[in-house]
N, C-alpha and C positions, 0 to 999 in steps of 0.2 A: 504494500500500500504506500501513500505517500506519507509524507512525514504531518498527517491531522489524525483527528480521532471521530472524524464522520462514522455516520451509522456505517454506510458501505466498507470502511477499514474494519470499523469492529465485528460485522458479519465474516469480513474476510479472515479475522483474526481470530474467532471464536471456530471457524470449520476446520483451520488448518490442522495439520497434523504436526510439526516443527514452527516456529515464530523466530524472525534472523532479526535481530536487532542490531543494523547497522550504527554506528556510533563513531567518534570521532575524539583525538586527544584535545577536545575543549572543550574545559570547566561547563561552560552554559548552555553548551548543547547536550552534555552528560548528565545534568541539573535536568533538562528539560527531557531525553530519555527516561531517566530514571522518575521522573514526574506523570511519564506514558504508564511504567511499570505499574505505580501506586494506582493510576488511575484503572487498568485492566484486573486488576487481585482486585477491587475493588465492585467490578463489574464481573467480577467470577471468572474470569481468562483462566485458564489453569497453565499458569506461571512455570510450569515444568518444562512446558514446551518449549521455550525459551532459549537461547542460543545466542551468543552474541559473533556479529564481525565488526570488528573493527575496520575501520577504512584509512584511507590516506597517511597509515603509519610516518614518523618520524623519529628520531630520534629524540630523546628523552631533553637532549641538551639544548635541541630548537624549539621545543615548546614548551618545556618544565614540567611533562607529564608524561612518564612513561607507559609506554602499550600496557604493561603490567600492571601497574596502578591502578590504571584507568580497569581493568579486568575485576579486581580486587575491590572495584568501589559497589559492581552491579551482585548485589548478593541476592537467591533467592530467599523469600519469609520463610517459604514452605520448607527448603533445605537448610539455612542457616549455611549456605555454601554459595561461593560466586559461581552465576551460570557459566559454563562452558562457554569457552572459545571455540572456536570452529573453524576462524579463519582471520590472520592479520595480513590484510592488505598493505604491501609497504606505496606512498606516496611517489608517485613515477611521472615525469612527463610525458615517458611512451602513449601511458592511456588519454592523452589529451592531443598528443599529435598524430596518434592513430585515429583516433574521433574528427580529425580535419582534415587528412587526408581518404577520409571513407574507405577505413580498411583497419575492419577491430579488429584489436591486439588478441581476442582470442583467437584467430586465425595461428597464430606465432605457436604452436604448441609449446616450445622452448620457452617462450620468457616466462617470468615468474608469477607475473602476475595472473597467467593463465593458467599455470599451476594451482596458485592458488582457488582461481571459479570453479576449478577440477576439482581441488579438496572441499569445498565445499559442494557440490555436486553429487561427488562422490559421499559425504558425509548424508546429504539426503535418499538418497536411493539405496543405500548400504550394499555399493560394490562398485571399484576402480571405476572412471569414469575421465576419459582423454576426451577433450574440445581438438579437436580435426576441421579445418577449412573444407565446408562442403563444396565436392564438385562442381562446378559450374553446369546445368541440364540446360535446354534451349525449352522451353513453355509450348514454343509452334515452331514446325517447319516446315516450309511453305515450298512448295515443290512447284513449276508453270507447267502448263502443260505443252506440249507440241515444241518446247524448246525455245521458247520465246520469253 
């Protein structure tokens, strides 16, 4: 869903079978996460399902918050344990100059960051799962007749 708490996210949110809570190493948006959380145990979510990715990793030293931290702050009620990671996305300009050149980096099987949309993929479906560049198919192909 996007980042609201509309009826249509929380039906989305209530059907699912896993919930990926994307998040980021700042304070106010971890504040405002963690704000979703209260509000979903609250509306009866079952909080288990729960998963976090981190996104946009950095290093600890350029933002004063390290990935870890930041993991350490999301605790379930229900377990008295921080939910699982799933997946730390580290911060890349690949995925921004792959997005403007019209050619996603998942294509790239090798880089990393595609690696990691695999672990978490894989983490969904519970078995290895590689992002491969689909063949190019033609949709039509239009034959003339008589050679013309």
């Amino acid at each position: 869903t996007g980042n609201n708490t509309r009826d249509s996210s929380f039906i989305a949110v209530t059907s699912a079978d896993v919930i990926l809570l994307v998040v980021t190493q700042n304070v106010a948006t971890a504040n405002s996460n963690a704000g979703v959380l209260n509000t979903f145990g609250s509306l009866g979510v079952d909080l288990n399902k729960v998963r976090l990715v981190i996104n946009q990793v950095k290093p600890a030293k350029q933002v004063s918050v390290s990935a870890f931290e930041l993991e350490e702050v999301f605790v379930n009620p229900n377990t008295q344990q921080p939910y699982p990671c799933v997946a730390q996305i580290k911060d890349s300009n690949d995925v921004i100059n792959a997005g403007n050149i019209r050619e996603p980096l998942v294509y790239k099987a090798a880089h990393e960051y595609t690696r990691c949309i695999g672990q978490i993929a894989s983490g969904l479906i519970g078995e290895t799962f590689t992002l491969e560049k689909p063949q190019r198919k033609k949709l039509f192909q239009f034959r003339r007749k008589g050679g013309n």
